[in-house]
Kinemage of the C-alpha trace (Angstrom):
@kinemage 1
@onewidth
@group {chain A} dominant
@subgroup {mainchain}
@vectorlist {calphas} color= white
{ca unk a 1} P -0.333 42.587 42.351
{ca unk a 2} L -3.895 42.874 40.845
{ca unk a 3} L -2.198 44.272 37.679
{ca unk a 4} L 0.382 41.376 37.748
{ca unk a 5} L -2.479 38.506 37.789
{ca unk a 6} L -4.350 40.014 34.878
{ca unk a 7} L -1.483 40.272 32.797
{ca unk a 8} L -0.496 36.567 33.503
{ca unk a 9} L -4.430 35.708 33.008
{ca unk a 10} L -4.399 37.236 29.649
{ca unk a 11} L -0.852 35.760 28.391
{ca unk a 12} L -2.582 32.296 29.411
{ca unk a 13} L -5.468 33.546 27.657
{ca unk a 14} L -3.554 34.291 24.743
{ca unk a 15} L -1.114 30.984 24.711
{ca unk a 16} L -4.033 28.795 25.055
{ca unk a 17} L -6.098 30.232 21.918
{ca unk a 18} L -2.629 30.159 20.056
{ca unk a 19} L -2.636 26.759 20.902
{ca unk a 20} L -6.245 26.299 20.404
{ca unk a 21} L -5.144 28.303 16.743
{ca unk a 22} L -2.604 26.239 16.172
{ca unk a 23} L -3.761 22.324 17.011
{ca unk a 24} L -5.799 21.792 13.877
{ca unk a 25} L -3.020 22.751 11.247
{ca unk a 26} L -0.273 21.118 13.486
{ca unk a 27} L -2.565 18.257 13.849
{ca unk a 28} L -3.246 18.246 9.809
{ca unk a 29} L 0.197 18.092 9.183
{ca unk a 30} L 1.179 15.288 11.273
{ca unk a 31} L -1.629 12.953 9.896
{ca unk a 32} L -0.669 10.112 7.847
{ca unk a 33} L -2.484 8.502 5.426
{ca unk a 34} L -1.831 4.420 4.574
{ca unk a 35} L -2.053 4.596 0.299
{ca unk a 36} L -2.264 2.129 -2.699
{ca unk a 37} L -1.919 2.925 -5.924
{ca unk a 38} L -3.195 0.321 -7.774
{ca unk a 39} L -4.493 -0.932 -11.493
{ca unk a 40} L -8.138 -2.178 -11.444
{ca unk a 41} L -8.697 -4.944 -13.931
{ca unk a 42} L -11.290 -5.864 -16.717
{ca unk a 43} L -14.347 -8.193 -16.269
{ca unk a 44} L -12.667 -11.132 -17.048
{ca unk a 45} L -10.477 -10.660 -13.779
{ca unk a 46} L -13.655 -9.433 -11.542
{ca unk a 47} L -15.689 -12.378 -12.785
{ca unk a 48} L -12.793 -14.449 -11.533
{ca unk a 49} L -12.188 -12.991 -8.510
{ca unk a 50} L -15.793 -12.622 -6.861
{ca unk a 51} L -16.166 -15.920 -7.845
{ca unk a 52} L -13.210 -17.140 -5.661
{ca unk a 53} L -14.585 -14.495 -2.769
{ca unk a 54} L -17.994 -15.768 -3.195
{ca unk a 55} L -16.428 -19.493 -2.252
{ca unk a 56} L -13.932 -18.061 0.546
{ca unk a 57} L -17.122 -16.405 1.822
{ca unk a 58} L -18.993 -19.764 2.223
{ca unk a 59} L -15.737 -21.670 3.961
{ca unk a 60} L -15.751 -18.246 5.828
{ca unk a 61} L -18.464 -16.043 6.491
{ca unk a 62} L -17.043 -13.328 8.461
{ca unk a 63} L -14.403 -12.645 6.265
{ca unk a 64} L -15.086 -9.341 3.749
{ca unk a 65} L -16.726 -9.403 0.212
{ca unk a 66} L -15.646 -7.819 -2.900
{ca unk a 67} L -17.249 -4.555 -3.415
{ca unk a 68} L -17.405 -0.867 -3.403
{ca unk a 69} L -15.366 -0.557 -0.320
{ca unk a 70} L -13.187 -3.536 -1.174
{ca unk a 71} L -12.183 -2.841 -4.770
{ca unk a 72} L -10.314 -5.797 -6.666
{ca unk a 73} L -7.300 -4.008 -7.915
{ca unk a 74} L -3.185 -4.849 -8.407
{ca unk a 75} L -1.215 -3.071 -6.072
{ca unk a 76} L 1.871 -1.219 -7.656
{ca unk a 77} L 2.389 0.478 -4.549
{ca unk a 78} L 1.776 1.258 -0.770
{ca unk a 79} L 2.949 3.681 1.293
{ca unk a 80} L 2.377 6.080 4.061
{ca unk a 81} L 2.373 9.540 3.047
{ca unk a 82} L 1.890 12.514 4.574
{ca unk a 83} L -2.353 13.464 4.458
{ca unk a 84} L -1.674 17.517 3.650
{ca unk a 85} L 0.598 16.117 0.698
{ca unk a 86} L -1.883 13.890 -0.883
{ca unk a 87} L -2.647 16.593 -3.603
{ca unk a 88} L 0.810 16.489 -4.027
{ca unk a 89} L 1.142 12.612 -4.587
{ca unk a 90} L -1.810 12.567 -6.527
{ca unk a 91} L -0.532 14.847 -9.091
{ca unk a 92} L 2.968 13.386 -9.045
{ca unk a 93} L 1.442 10.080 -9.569
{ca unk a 94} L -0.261 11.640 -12.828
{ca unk a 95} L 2.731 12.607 -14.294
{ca unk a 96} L 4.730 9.374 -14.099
{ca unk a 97} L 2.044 7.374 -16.102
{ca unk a 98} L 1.738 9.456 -19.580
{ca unk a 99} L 2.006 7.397 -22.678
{ca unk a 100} L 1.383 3.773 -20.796
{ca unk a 101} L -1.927 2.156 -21.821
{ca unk a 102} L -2.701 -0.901 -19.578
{ca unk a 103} L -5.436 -1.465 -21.752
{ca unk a 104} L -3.710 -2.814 -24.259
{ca unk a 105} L -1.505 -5.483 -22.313
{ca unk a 106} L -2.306 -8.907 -21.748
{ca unk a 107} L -1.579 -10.488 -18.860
{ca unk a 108} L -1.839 -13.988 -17.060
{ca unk a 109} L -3.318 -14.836 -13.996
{ca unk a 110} L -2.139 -18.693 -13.380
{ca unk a 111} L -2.410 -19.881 -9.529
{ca unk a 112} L -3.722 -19.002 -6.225
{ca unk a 113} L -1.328 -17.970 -3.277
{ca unk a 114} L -2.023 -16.843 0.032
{ca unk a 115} L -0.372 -14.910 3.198
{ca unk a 116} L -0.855 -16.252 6.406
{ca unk a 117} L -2.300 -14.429 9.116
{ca unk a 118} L -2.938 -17.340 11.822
{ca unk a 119} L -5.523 -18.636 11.875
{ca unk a 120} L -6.438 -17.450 8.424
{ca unk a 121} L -5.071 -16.484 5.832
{ca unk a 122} L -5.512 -13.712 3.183
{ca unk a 123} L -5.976 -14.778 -0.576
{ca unk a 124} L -5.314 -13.858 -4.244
{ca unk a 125} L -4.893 -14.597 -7.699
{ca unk a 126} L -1.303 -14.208 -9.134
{ca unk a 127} L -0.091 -12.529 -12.366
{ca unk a 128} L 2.730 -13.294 -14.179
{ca unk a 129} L 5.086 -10.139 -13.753
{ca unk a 130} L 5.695 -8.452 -16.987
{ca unk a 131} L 7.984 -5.680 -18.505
{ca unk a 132} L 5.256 -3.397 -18.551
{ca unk a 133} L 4.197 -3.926 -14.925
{ca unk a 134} L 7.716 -3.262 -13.898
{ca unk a 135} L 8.136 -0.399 -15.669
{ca unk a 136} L 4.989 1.045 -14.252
{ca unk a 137} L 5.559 -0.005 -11.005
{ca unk a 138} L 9.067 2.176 -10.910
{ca unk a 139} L 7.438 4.958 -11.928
{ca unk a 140} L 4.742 5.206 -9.186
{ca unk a 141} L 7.778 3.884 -7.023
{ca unk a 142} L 9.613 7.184 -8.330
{ca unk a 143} L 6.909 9.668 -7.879
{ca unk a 144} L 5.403 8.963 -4.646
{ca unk a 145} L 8.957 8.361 -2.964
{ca unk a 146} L 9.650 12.016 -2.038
{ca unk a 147} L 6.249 11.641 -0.318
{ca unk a 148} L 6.703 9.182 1.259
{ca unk a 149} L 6.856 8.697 5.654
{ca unk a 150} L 8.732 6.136 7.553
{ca unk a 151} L 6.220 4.837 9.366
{ca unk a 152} L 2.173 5.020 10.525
{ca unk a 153} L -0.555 3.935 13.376
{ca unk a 154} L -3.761 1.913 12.647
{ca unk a 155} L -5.059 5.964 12.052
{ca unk a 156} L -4.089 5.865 8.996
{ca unk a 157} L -6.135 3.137 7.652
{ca unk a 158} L -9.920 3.205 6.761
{ca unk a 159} L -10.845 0.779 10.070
{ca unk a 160} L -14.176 0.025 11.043
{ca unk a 161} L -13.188 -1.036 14.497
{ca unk a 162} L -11.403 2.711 15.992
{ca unk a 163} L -8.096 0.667 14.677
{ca unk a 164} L -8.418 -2.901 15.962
{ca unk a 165} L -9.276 -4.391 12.775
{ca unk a 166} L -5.838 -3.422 11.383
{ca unk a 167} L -3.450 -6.263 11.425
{ca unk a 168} L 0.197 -5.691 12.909
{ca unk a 169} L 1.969 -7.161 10.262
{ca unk a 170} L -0.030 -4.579 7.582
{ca unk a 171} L 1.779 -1.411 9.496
{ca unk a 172} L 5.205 -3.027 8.719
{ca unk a 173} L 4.117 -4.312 5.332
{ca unk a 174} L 3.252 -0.562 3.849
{ca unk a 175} L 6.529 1.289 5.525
{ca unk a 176} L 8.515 -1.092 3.832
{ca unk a 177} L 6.091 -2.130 0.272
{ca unk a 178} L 9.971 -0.739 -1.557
{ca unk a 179} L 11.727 -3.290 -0.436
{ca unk a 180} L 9.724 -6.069 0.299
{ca unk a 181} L 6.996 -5.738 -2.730
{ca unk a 182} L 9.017 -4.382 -5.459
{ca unk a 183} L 11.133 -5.136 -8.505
{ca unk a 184} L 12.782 -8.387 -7.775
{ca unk a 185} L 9.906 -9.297 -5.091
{ca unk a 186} L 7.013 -7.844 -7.208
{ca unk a 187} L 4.381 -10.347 -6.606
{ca unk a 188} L 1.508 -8.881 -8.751
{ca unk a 189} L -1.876 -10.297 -8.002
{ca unk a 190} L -5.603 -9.273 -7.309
{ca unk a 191} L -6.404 -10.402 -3.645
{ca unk a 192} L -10.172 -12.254 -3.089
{ca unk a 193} L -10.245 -12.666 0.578
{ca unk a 194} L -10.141 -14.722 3.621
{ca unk a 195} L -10.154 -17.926 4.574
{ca unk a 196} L -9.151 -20.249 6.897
{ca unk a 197} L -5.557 -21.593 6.431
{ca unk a 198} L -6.850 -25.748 5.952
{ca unk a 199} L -9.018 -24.197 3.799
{ca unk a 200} L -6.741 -22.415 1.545
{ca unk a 201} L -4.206 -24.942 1.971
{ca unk a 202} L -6.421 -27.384 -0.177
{ca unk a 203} L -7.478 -24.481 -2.183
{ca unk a 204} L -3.946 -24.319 -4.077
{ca unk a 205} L -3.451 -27.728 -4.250
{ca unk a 206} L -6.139 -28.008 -6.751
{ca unk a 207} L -5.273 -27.392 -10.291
{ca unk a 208} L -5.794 -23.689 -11.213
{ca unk a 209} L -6.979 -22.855 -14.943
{ca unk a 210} L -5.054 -19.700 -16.570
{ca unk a 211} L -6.386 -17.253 -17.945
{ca unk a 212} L -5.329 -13.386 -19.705
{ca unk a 213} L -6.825 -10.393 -18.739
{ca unk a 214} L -6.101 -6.327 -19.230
{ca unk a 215} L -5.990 -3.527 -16.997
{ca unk a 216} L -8.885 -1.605 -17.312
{ca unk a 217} L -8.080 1.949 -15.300
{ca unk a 218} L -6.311 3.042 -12.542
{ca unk a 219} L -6.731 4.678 -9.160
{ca unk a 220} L -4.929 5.942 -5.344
{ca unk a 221} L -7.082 4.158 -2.296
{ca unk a 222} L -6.680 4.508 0.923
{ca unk a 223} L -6.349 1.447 2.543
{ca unk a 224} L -8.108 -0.886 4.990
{ca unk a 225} L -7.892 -4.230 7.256
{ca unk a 226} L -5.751 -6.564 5.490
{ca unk a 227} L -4.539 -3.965 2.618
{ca unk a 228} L -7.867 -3.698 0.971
{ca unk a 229} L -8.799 -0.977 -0.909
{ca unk a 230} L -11.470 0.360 1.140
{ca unk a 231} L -11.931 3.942 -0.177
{ca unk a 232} L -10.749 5.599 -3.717
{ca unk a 233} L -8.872 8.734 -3.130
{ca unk a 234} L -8.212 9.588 -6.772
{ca unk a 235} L -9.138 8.001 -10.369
{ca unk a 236} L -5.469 8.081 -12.273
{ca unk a 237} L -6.159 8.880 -15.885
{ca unk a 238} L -4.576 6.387 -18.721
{ca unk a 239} L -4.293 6.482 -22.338
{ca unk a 240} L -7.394 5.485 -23.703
């Protein structure tokens, strides 16, 4: 019988530090990481939009700045992808974007829009969709789809708040960017924060002033509350 409960004691032994072995990789593998991969544009378009977050941010004090951690950019895509295939993504995104050279188009921001998120809302300036941004937009689409996972949790997001500063509506929003933010329904634009809705309300009933602007690089964030791009995951090179 002595014999017996050793041998037991050491297959538990050795089960739990398979386990123990195993948890990290298993646990790598299952992670999911909430993406954007996104244009950043020129200093015409920055000076435009911090100076529309630097007037949300008086109407609204606690809502976020533009900065380092919340990088103006136009999203082309976002998804949830698998984190041990990011590599993967990043590369694949790399190859779809040869010969294109942002740089050199012109585009036009020409109003203000915002999505509500009672009681505020979140804001941006919206570009004119163009050939070019469609055709880069499918080929990100292209790429990145075999990486590509249904779904994710707030755990995939860059939160400040263990998850609770990640809206609901954001989780649905990224599984289904494809369908919902995406050739027909592209709705390029460069957000500029948060406000709330009265506010923005009277916002885009004043008259907004056009204006061109360029692309200036491009880059993979992972992001954050309200789809911001709170941390750069990979600079995308362009055609100079």
């Amino acid at each position: 019988m002595h014999k017996i409960i050793k041998s037991l004691a050491a297959l538990a032994f050795g089960a739990t530090s398979m386990i123990a072995w195993a948890s990290p990789s298993m646990a790598q593998q299952a992670a999911v990481t909430a993406i954007d991969v996104a244009l950043e544009p020129d200093a015409t378009m920055l000076k435009h939009a911090q100076a529309t977050n630097a007037r949300l941010l008086r109407a609204y004090p606690t809502g976020f700045a533009l900065d380092a951690t919340h990088a103006p950019h136009i999203t082309l895509l976002q998804a949830f992808v698998a984190t041990a295939d990011l590599e993967k993504v990043y590369a694949a995104t790399t190859r779809a974007l040869p010969g294109e050279k942002p740089a050199d188009w012109k585009l036009t921001a020409f109003k203000y829009y915002f999505i509500p998120s009672p009681p505020v809302g979140l804001s941006g300036i919206v570009i004119e969709p163009t050939a070019d941004l469609h055709r880069v937009q499918d080929k990100v689409i292209a790429a990145v789809t075999p990486y590509m996972v249904k779904t994710g949790s707030a755990s995939a997001f860059v939160s400040t708040e263990e998850g609770h500063d990640i809206q609901p509506f954001l989780l649905d929003y990224v599984a289904h960017f494809p369908q919902i933010g995406a050739g027909a329904k592209f709705n390029p634009h460069v957000t500029t924060g948060v406000a709330p809705i009265e506010y923005l309300d009277k916002m885009l009933a004043e008259p907004f002033e056009a204006f061109t602007f360029s692309p200036a690089s491009a880059s993979i964030y992972q992001l954050g509350s309200f789809g911001t791009a709170r941390k750069e995951l990979k600079a995308i090179p362009l055609q100079p």
